[in-house]
C-alpha positions in Angstrom: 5.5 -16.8 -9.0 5.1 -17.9 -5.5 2.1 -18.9 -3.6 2.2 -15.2 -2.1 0.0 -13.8 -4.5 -2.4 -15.3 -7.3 -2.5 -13.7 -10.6 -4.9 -14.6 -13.1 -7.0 -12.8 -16.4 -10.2 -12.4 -16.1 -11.0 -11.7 -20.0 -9.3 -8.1 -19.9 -8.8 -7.8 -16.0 -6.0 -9.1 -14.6 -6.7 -9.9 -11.3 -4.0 -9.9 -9.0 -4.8 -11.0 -5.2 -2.1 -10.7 -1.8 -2.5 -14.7 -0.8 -0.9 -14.8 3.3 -4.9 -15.0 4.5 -3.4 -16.5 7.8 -0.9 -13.9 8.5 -4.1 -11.5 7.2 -1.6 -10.9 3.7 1.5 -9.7 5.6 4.3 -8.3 3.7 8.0 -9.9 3.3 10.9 -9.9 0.6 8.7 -12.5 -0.9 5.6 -11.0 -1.5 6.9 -7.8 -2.5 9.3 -9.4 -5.4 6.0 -11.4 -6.3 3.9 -8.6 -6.7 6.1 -6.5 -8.6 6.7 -8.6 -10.8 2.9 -9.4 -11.6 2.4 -6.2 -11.5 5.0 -5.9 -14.6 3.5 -8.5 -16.6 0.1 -7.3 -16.4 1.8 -3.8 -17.7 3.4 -5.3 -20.5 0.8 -7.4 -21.6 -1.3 -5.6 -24.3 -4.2 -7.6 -23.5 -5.1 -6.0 -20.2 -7.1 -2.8 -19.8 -6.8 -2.8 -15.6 -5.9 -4.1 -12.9 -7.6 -5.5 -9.9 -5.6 -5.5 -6.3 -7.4 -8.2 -3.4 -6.5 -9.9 -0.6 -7.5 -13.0 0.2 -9.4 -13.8 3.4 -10.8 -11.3 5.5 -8.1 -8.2 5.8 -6.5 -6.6 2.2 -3.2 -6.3 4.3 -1.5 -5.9 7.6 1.2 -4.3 6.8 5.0 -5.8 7.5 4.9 -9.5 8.6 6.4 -10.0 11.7 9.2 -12.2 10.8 10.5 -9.9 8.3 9.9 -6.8 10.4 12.0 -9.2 13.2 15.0 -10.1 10.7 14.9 -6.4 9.5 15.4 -5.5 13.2 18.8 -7.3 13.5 20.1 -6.3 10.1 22.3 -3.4 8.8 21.3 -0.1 8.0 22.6 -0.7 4.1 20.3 -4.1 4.7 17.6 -1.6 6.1 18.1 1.0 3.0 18.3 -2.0 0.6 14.9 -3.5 1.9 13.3 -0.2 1.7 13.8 0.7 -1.8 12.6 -3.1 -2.9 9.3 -1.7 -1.5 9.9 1.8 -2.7 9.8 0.2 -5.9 6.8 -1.6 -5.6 4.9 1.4 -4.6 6.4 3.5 -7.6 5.6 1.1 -10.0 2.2 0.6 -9.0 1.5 4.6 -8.7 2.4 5.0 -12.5 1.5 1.9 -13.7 0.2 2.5 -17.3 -2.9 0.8 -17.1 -5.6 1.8 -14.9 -5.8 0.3 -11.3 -8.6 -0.4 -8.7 -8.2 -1.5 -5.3 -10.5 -3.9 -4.1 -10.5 -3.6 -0.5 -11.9 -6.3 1.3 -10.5 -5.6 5.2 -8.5 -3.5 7.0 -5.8 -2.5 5.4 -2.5 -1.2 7.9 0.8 0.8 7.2 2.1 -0.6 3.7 -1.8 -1.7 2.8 -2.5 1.5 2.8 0.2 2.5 0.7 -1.3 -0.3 -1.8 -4.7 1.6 -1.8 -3.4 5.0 -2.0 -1.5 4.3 -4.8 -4.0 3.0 -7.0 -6.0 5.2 -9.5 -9.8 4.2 -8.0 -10.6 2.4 -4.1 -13.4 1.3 -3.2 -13.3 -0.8 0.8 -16.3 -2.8 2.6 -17.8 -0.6 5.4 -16.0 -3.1 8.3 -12.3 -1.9 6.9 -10.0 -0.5 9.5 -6.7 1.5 8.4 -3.9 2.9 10.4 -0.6 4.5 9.9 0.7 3.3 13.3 4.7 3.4 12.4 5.3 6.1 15.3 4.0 3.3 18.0 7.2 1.5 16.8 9.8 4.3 17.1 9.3 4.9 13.1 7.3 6.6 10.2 6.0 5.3 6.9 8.5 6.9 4.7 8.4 4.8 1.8 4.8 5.3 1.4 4.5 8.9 2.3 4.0 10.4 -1.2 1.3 8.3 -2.6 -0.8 8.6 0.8 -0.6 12.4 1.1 -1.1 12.8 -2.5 -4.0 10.8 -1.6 -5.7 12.7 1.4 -3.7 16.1 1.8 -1.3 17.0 4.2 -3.7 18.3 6.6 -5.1 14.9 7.1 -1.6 13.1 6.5 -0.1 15.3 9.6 -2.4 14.3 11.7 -2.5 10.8 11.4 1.1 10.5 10.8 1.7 11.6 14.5 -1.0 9.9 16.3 -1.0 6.7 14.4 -4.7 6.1 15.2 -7.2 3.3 13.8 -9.9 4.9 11.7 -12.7 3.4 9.9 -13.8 3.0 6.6 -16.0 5.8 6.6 -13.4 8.2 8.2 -11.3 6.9 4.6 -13.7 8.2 2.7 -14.0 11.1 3.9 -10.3 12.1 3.8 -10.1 10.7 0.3 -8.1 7.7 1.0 -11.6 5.4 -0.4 -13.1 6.4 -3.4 -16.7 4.6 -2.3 -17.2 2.4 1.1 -19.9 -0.8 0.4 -21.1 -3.7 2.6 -19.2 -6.7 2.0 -22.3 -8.2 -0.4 -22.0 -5.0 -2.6 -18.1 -5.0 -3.1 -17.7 -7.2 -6.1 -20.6 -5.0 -7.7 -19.3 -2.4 -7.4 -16.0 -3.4 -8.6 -17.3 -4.5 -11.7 -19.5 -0.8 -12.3 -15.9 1.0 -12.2 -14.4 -2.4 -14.6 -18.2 -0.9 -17.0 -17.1 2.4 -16.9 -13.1 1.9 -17.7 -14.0 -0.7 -20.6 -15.8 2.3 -22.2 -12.3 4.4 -22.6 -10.2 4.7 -25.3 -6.9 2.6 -23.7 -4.3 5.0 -25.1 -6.6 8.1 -23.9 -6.7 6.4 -20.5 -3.0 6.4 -20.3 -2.1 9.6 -21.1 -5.4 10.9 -18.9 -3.4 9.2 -15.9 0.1 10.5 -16.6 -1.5 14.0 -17.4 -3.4 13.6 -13.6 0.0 12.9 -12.4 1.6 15.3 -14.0 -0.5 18.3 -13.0 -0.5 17.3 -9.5 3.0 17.5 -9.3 4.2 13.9 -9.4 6.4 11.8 -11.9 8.6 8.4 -11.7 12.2 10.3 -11.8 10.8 12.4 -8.9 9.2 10.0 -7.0 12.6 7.7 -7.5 14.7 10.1 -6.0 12.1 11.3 -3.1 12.3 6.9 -2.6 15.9 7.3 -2.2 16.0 10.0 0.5 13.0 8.0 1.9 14.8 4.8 2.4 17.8 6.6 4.1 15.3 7.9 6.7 13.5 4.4 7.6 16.8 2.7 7.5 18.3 5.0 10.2 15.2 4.8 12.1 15.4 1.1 12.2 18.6 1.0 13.8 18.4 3.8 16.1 17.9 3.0 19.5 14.4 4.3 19.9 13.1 2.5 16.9 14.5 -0.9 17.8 13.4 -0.6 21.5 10.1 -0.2 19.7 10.0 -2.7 17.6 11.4 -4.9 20.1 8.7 -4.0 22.5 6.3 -4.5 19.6 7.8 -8.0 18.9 7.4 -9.1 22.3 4.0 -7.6 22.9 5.7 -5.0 25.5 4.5 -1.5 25.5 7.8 0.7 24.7 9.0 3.4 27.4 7.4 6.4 26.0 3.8 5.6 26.3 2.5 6.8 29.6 -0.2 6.0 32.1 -3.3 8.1 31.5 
């Protein structure tokens, strides 16, 4: 496992933590293969009854580092569709991950963090988190983790924040479903441990088919979601190369503002 992420049990917890605190837990290739992988050990392992998902340092995560999001730039569009589904995959397995998940979300969490915290079965975020789905100020959209964040606070709210790309605040996630509970930063390890009470009180096997029957009533299941990751991946990989998304993430990269965005 590499320094990316620290994974560790906690008696019947494993706790499992995105460790790039000075890049505010960016994702790359590396962290992604990292974290599904311990996310597939803690699903095997018949010793844990749920999982915990951190980051480290002040932010849960930023989204795409900018070094991957800058070699990603340059590469192919198979390269693009390839890197896509690795985090496709992530996502998936998270989302129907047998055992039951809590986000603990300790800072803002952007793009890809908030596919992290929409695909986990309870969230509960300190009441300084920021989130944004800010993919359109870069020419693109956040295919790959479309269906866990409208599942997650409806297509009304999705639409709208798909488009605009705005920051909202912790309370505003709340409200739209995408938190289950906001906390001040002294109260989030409380309350993480009330929901850890209330889990340890289940039955484990009625826990996992309560979670795949959730699923399954709202419309959702892994060969579904795989092939809906497919078509998704296509999209962000032709995005990536066409020519308004890699002015904008060229504009991004050099801290430019791109073409389209007029003076008010």
């Amino acid at each position: 496992m590499t320094d990316s992420i620290t994974s560790e049990r906690r008696g019947t917890v494993a706790w499992i933590t995105l460790n790039r605190p000075q890049i505010h837990n960016a994702f790359d290739d590396a962290l992604i293969a990292a974290l599904t992988d311990a996310l597939a050990q803690a699903d095997a392992d018949p010793a844990v009854r749920a999982v915990v998902l951190s980051g480290n340092g002040s932010c849960f995560s930023a989204g795409a580092d900018l070094n991957w999001m800058r070699g990603m730039a340059g590469a192919s569009e198979q390269e693009n569709r390839e890197d896509s589904l690795r985090l496709a995959r992530l996502m998936r397995n998270l989302q129907f991950l047998s055992k039951p998940t809590i986000a603990r979300v300790n800072g803002a969490a952007y793009g890809g963090g908030v596919g992290l915290v929409a695909c986990c079965d309870i969230a509960i975020g300190v009441d300084t988190a920021k989130f944004a789905l800010s993919e359109v100020k870069l020419g693109l959209v956040p295919a790959v983790i479309s269906p866990y964040v409208v599942a997650a606070i409806g297509l009304r709210e999705a639409r709208r924040l798909f488009v605009t790309g705005e920051v909202f605040d912790a309370a505003t996630a709340a409200r739209i479903g995408l938190l289950h509970a906001v906390v001040t930063g002294t109260e989030l390890d409380e309350a993480i441990e009330r929901q850890l009470y209330l889990l340890a009180k289940a039955g484990p096997h009625a826990q996992r088919e309560a979670k795949q029957l959730a699923l399954r009533i709202g419309g959702t299941d892994p060969e579904q979601a795989e092939r809906i990751d497919s078509a998704n991946a296509e999209l962000i990989a032709r995005l990536r190369v066409s020519p308004e998304g890699q002015h904008g993430l060229s504009a991004f990269l050099d801290k430019r503002a791109p073409s389209w965005v007029t003076q008010s």
